[in-house]
N, C-alpha and C positions, 0 to 999 in steps of 0.2 A: 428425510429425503426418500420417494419414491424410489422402486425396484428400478423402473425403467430410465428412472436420472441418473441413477449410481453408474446404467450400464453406459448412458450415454458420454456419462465424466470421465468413467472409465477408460472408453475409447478416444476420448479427445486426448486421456495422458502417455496413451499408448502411441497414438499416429502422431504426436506431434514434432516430437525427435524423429521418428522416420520422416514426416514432411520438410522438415530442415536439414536432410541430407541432400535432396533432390536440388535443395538451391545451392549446393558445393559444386556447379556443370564444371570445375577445372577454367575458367575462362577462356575458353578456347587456342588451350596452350597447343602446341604442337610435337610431338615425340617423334625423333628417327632415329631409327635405328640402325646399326651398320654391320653385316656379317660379313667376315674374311674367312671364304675357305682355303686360301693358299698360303702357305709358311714364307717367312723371309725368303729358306735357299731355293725354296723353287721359283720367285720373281725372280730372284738374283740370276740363278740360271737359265730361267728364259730369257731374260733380259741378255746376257754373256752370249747365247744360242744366237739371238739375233741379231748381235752385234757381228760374230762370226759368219751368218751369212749374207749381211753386208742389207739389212733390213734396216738398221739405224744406224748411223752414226759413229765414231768414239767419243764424241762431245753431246749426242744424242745420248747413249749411253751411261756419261758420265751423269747428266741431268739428272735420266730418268733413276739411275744407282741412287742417287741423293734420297729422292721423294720416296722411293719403296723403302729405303733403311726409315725416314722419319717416319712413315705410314705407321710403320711395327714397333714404332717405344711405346 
């Protein structure tokens, strides 16, 4: 084998694993993400805050108590 075939073999055995990562696109999966910067007790007490100035409800209240406790397990 020729200098200039060895180089040419050479590069096919090199690029062709990196060519077969390019066909891994993830299938057009979708990622989301979700950041909470506020702790249980401060919804808790906003939520208690609003309820006291007559913003929501006690049944309002109680609702929205439910869904912020399951948000945080």
């Amino acid at each position: 084998m020729k200098g200039w075939a060895r180089i040419i073999l050479a590069g096919i055995l090199l690029l062709t694993p990196v060519a077969g990562l390019f066909g891994c696109g993830g299938g057009g999966a979708q990622v989301e993400q979700k950041t909470t910067t506020t702790t249980l007790g401060r919804e808790l007490m906003d939520l208690d805050e609003a309820r006291r100035k007559g913003v929501i409800s006690d049944s309002e209240y109680e609702d929205l108590r439910g869904q912020v406790i399951k948000k945080h397990r």
